[in-house]
C-alpha positions in Angstrom: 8.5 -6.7 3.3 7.5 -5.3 -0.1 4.4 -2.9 -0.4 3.1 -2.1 -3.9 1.8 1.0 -4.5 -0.1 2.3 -7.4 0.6 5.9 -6.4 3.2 7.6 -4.4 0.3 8.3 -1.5 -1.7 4.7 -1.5 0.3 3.1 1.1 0.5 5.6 3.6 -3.8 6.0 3.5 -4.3 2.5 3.3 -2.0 1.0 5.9 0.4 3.8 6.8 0.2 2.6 10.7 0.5 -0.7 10.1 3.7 -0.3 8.2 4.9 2.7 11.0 4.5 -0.4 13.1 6.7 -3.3 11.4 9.6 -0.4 11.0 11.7 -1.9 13.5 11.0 -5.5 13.0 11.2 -5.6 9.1 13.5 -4.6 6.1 11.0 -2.7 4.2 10.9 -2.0 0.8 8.3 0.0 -1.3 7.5 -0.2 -5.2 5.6 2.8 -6.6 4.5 2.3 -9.8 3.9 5.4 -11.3 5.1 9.5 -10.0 1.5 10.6 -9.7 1.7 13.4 -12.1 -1.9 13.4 -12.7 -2.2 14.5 -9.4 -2.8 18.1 -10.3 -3.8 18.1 -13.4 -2.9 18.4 -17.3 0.1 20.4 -17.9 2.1 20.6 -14.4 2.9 16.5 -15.4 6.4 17.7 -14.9 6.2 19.4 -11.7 3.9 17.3 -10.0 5.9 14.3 -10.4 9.3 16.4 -8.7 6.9 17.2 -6.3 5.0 13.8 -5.3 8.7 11.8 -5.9 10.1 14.0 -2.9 7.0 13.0 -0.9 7.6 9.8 -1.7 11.0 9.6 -0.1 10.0 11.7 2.4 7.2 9.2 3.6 9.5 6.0 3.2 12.0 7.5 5.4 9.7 7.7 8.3 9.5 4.1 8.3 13.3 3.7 7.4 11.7 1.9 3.9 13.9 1.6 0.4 12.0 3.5 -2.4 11.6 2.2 -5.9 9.6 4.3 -7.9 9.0 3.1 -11.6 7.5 5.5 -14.6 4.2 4.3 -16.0 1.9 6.6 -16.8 -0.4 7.8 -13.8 -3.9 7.2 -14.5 -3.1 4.9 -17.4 -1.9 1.8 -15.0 -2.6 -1.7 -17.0 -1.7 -5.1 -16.3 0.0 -5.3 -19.5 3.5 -7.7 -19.6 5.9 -4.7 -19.4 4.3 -3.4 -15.6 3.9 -7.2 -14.7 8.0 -8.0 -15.8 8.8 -4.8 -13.8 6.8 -6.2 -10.6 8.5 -9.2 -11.1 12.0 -8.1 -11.0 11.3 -6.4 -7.9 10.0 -9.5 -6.4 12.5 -11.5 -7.3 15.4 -9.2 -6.4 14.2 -7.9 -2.6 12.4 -11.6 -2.5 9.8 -10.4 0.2 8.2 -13.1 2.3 5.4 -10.8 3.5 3.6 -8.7 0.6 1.3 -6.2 0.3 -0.8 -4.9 -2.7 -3.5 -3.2 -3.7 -7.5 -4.9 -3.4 -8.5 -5.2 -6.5 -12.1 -3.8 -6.4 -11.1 -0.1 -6.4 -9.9 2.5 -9.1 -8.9 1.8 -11.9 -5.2 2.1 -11.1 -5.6 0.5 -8.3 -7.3 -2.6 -10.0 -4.5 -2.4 -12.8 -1.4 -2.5 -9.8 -3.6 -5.5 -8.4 -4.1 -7.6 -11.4 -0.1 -7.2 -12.4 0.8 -8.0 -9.1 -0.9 -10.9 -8.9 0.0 -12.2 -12.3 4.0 -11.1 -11.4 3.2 -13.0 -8.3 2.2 -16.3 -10.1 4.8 -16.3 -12.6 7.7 -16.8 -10.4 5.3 -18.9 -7.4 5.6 -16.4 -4.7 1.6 -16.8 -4.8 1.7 -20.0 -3.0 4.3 -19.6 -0.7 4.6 -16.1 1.0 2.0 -14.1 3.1 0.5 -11.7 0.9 -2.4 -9.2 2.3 -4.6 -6.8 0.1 -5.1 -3.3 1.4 -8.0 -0.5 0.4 -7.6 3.5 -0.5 -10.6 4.5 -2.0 -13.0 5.7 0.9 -16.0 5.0 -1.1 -14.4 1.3 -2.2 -13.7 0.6 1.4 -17.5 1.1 2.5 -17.7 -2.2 0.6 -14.0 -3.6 1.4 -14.4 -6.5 4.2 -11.9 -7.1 6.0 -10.4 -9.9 7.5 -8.5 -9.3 9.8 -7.1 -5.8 11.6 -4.0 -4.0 13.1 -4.8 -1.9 15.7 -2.6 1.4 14.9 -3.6 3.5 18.2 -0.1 4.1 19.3 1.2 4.7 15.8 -2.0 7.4 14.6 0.6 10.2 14.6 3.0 8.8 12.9 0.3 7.7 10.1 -1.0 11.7 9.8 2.3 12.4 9.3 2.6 10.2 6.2 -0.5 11.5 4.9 -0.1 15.1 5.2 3.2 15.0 3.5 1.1 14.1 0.7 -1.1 17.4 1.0 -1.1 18.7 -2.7 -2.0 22.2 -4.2 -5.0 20.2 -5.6 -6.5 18.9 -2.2 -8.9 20.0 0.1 -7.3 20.7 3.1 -7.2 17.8 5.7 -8.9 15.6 2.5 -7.1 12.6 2.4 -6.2 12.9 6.1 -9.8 12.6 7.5 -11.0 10.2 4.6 -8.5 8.1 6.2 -8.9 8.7 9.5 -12.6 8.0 9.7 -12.7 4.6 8.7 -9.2 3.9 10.7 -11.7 5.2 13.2 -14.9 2.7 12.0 -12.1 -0.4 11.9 -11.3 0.2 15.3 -14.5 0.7 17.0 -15.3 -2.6 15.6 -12.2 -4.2 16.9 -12.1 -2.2 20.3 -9.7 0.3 20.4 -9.0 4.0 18.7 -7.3 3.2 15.1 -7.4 0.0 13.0 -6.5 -0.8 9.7 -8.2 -3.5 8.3 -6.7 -6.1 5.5 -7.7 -9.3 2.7 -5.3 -12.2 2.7 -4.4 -14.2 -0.3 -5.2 -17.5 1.3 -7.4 -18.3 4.5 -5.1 -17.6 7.1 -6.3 -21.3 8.6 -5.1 -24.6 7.0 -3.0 -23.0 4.9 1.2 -23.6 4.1 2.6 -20.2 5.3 6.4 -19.5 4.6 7.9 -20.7 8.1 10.1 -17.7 8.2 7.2 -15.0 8.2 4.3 -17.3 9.5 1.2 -15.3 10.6 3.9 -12.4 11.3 1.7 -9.5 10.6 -0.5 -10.8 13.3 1.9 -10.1 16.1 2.0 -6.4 15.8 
């Protein structure tokens, strides 16, 4: 499994459960495009990125994950052909046959690690050939993010504060990005019938479509 992530905390937001879940089915890798150092604004660039790097491994070792974190420039993210021949090396070295990345409807980083994903993702085929699910952050994007399918993450919702409140930063709110999270985990699953879902785009209709046999409609055994 390979998750792309814009920022060091998108993952764990967007599909943190879901993730805590496939621990001890998958080999799972994460690619984090870029330290966060915008995170707390101009001047600590340096010590934010210490900081958000040693969440990042933090949060990856709770679901036993292999960190790759590259060094674009937070809040600068394009699709431009050195982040897409970056993408692509990762993909071709782990070669993933389940993939997640970021819908591309929300923030503008978020869009960019979308948009090179998929282009990294056509270049060498993978496109056609593995299951590959989009995932939302942004709490206002995902008042408008349908989707199609959900993970119910009840038994994991502890493990997925966890993740997010390693991410607490100087910066935040306290409990911000744990209860923006948390509420619509809370609006997926009452829709699906239980506590916590997470909620998730595919590539490709999920019917009537070539999946790779080895990971065919895996996700949807959790």
């Amino acid at each position: 499994v390979l998750i792309i992530s814009a920022h060091p905390d998108d993952w764990e937001i967007a599909m943190g459960g879901t993730a805590a879940l496939m621990k001890d089915k998958f080999n799972i890798h994460v690619l984090v495009l870029t330290r966060g150092e915008a995170a707390m604004g101009k001047g600590k660039s340096v010590e934010t990125a210490k900081l958000r790097m040693q969440q990042a491994a933090d949060g990856c070792k709770k679901i036993n994950a292999s960190l790759h974190i590259m060094n674009f420039e937070d809040a600068q993210l394009t699709a431009d052909k050195e982040v897409v021949d970056s993408i692509l090396f990762w993909l071709n070295k782990i070669n993933p046959g389940i993939i997640f990345l970021h819908w591309q409807f929300d923030k503008p980083d978020h869009a960019a690690a979308a948009y090179a994903s998929f282009k990294a993702l056509s270049i060498n085929g993978m496109i056609h050939d593995r299951e590959i699910y989009y995932f939302g952050v942004q709490q206002m994007t995902l008042k408008i993010f349908d989707p199609e399918f959900y993970i119910n993450i009840s038994s994991m919702i502890e493990t997925k504060k966890e993740l997010i409140t390693i991410h607490d930063l100087p910066s935040h709110k306290k409990g911000e990005l744990l209860e923006g999270a948390l509420e619509m985990n809370r609006f997926f699953g009452e829709m699906n019938g239980c506590q916590y879902a997470e909620g998730f785009r595919t590539q490709y209709p999920l019917v009537n479509h070539r999946w790779n046999k080895k990971t065919r409609f895996s996700l949807l055994k959790l």
